[in-house]
N, C-alpha and C positions, 0 to 999 in steps of 0.2 A: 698748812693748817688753816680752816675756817676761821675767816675774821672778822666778817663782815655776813649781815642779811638783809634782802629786799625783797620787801611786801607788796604786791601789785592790787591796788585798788581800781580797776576796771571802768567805773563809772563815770559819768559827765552828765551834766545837767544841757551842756552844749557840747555838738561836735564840730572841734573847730578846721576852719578847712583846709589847713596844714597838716594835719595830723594823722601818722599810720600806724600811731601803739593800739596795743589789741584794748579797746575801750567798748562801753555799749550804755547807752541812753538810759537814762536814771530810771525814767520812766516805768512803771510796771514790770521792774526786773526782783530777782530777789535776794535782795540786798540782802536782808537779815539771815537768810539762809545760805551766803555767800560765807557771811563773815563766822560763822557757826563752822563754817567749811573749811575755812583758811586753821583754826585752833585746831581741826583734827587732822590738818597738812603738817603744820608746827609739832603735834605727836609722834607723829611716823618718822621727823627729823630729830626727838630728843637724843636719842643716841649720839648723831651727829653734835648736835647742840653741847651735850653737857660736855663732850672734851675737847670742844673749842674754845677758843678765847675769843669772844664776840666785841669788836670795838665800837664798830659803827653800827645801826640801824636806817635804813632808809625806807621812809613808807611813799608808795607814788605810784602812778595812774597811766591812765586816765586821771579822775581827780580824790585826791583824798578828804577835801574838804566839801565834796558834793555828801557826804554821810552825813545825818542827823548828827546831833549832840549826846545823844542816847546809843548810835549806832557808832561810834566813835569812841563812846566809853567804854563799850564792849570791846573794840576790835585791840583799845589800847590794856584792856583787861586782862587778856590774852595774851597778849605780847610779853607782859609780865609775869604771867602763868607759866609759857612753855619758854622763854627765851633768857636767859642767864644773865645779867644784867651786873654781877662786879663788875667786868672793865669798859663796858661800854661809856665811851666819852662824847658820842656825838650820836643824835639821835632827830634825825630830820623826818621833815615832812613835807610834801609839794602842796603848793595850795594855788587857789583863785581866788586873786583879792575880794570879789567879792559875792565868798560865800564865807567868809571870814568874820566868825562874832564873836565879840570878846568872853562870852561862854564857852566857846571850844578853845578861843585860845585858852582858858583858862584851865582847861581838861587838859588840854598838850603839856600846859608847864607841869600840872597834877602828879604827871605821870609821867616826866621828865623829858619830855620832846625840847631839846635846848636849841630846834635849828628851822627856822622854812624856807622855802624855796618858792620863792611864788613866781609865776608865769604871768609877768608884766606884759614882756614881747616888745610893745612901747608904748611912749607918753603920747603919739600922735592920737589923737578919737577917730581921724577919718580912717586911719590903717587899719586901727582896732577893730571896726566894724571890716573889713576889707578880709581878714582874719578869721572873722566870725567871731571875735572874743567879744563877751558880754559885759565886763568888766566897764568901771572911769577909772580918771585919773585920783579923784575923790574916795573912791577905795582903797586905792593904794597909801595915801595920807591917812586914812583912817585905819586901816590896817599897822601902822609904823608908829599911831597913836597908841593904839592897843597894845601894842608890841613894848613900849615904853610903861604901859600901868601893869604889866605881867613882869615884866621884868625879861621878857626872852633877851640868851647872849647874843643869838644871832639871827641875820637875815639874810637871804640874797636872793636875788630877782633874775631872771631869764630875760635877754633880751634880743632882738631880730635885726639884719640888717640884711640887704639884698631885698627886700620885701616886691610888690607889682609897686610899680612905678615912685616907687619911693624915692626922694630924692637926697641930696649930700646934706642940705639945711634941717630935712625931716630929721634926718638917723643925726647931725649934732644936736639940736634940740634934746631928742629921748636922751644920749649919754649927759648932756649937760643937768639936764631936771633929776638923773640920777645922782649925780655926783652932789647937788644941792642938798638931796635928800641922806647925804653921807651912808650909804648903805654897803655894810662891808663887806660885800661879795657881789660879781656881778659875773653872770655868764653871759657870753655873746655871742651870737650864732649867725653863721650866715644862711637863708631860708636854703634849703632843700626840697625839693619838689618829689613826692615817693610818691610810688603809683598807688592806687586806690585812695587818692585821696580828692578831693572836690580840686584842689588846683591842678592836680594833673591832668584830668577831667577837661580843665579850661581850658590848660596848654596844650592837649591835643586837638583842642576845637581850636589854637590860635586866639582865644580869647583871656590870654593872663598876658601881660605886658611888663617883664623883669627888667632891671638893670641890667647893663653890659659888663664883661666881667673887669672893666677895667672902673667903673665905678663904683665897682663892689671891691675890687683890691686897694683901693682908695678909703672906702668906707673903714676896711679892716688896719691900717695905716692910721688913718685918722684915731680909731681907736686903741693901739697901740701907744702909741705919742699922750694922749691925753688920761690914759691911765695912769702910764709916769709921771704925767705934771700932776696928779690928783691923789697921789699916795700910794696909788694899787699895786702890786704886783703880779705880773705875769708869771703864772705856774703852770701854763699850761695852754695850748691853741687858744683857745677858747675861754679862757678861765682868769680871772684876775681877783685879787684881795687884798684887805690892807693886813699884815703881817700877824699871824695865827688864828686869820679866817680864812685858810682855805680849808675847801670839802675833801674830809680824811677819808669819805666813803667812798668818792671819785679815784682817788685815787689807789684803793685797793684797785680797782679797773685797771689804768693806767701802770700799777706795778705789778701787775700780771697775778696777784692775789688771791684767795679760794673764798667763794660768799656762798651763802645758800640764796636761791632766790624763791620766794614761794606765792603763790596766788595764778590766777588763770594766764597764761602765755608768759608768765615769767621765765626767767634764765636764771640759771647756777653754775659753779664753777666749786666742783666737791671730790676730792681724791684725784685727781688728776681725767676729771670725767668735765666734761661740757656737756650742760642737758637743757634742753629747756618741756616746760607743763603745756600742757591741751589747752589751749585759745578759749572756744566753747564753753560758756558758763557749765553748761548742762552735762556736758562730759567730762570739764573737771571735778565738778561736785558728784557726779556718779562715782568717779575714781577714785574720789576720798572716802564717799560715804561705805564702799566697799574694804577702806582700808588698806587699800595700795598708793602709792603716792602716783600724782599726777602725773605720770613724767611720759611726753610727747616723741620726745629724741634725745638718745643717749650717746656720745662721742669720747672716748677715750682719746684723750690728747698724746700725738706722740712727742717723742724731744725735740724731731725738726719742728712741730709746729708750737712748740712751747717755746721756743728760740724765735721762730718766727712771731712771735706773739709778742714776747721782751721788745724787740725791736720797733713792733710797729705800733704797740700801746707807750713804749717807756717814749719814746722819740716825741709824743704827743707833750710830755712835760716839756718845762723850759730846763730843767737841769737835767736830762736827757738818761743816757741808758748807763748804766754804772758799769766800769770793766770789769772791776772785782764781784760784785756781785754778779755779774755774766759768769765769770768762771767760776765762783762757788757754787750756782744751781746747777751748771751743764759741765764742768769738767774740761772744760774745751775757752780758749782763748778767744775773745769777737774776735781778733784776726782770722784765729786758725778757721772761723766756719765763717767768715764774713768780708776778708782779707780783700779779694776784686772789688766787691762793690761800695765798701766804705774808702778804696783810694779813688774810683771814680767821682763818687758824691765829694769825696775833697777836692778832685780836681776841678769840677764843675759849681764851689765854694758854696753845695749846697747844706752842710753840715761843717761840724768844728770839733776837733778832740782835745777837751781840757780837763787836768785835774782828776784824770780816769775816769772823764765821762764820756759821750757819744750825745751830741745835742744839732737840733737845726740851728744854721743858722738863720739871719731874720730876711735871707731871701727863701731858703727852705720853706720858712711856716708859710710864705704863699702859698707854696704848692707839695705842703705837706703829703697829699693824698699821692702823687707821683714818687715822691721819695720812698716813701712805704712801701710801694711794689718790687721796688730793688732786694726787696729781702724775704720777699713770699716765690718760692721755688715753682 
């Protein structure tokens, strides 16, 4: 059953130069005729919509907060229009500190946005620019001020490590200025270099200068440790919170869950289909204006790869892959389809089976990405 939906807002006031989500420059594009676009996508899904139980909402980008306060009322106007809203409990938004005014904050709470996600990255200013990101650190304070006269329940901030030439003192700094700022969710990433993007660009010219991976498994170590001294919990690679903040909509991902996803190059995950929508502003909104839904590619999921899926998103959590719930979706025992490669991964103590789960253990979340492959045929 659908439980979850994510809204892709496209836009960016800046392109930052890490980034390869399908995005496109504020600039002279058409917004208002986007988001007119996205409420007759939301129609073609009511069906879907009303015999789901919709918990989470996530609206995200490019950037959601590059929208006018006018454009923003509408898009959240909508959302209440075609999107069923008794059980929804958690209801996010990605922002950029600062494009963030306490008038939109104030539309967000209106309308019951309880969560943002803002893309910090970090507290250093030389990285920041390094980045491309437009933002200070004085947004962020000021955002967390504003956050406080609305009354939002929650926050959590994205942040970078591995960055060009970033060093061990840079990335404690950033977690340390977080932890000041007591912010109860913090995701942490280590940078990824995807192609078409301005740093891949550099790194094929030799011109982007990263850490070594033994400074960046350091990096990830050092944040580990210092989450536990600072309350956090680890739920997940990448993901830490102080106890009934973490992100419920992430983890529909992670628990191999069904969302609708809608807006241009979004993804979904709807009757046992994987699809995702047309990149192309112009061709998604042709698609809709037509009254077909956008949809780009369509994948009927089989059971090996729905198995293979459990595995390689649930193992991303810290309480890892449930055995019971393994055998209530698929009929089959994780031994009986899994049985060689989860006693090798024990033997090589990169994993642990406790309590009828299947979880990394904390040499595994180094080299999560290797472990994963043990389970895709």
């Amino acid at each position: 059953m659908v439980r979850g939906v994510y809204i892709h807002i496209p836009f960016c006031h800046q392109i930052c130069n890490y980034c390869d989500f399908n995005k496109f420059f504020f600039q002279n594009q058409p917004v208002d005729e986007y988001i007119e676009s996205l409420g007759k996508e939301m129609s073609l899904w009511s069906a879907d919509l009303e015999k789901a139980s919709i918990e989470t909402i996530f609206i995200g980008g490019g950037t959601p907060t590059s929208l006018t306060a006018s454009q923003l009322e509408r898009l959240l106007l909508l959302i209440h229009q075609h999107i069923p809203m008794e059980y929804v409990t958690e209801f996010t938004s990605e922002a950029n500190p600062d494009e963030l005014t306490l008038e939109k904050m104030q539309l967000m709470r209106k309308f019951g946005v309880n969560r943002l996600s803002m893309g910090v990255q970090t507290f250093d200013q030389e990285l920041l620019k390094v980045l491309g990101r437009t933002h200070s650190n004085d947004h962020v304070y000021e955002v967390i001020e504003y956050a406080k006269q609305t009354d939002f329940p929650s926050i959590s901030i994205d942040l970078m490590y591995g960055l060009p030439n970033q060093t061990m003192d840079q990335w404690k700094a950033s977690l340390q200025e977080a932890f000041r700022l007591k912010i109860p969710h913090i995701s942490a990433y280590s940078l990824l270099v995807e192609p078409k993007t301005i740093f891949y660009n550099l790194l094929s010219k030799g011109k982007l200068s990263l850490p070594g991976e033994d400074l960046e498994a350091e990096m990830y170590s050092y944040l580990q440790e210092e989450m536990k001294i600072h309350g956090y919990s680890q739920y997940e690679i990448s993901n830490f919170a102080y106890e009934g903040k973490e992100s419920k909509h992430n983890l529909l991902y992670w628990n191999n869950d069904e969302y609708i996803g809608l807006g241009a190059g979004a993804h979904g995950y709807v009757n046992d289909v994987r699809y995702s929508n047309h990149g192309p502003l112009k061709k998604f909104m042709q698609t809709v204006d037509f009254g077909d839904k956008p949809l780009m590619m369509q994948k009927e999921v089989t059971k090996v790869e729905k198995m293979e899926e459990e595995m390689f998103l649930g193992l991303r959590k810290n309480k890892g892959v449930s055995l019971v719930k393994f055998e209530e979706r698929y009929g089959l025992t994780l031994r009986e389809v899994y049985g060689k490669e989860l006693d090798e991964l024990l033997q090589k103590e990169l994993i642990d089976i406790q309590d009828n789960y299947v979880k990394l253990t904390t040499r595994g979340r180094f080299i999560g990405n290797e472990v994963f492959q043990y389970f895709l045929k």
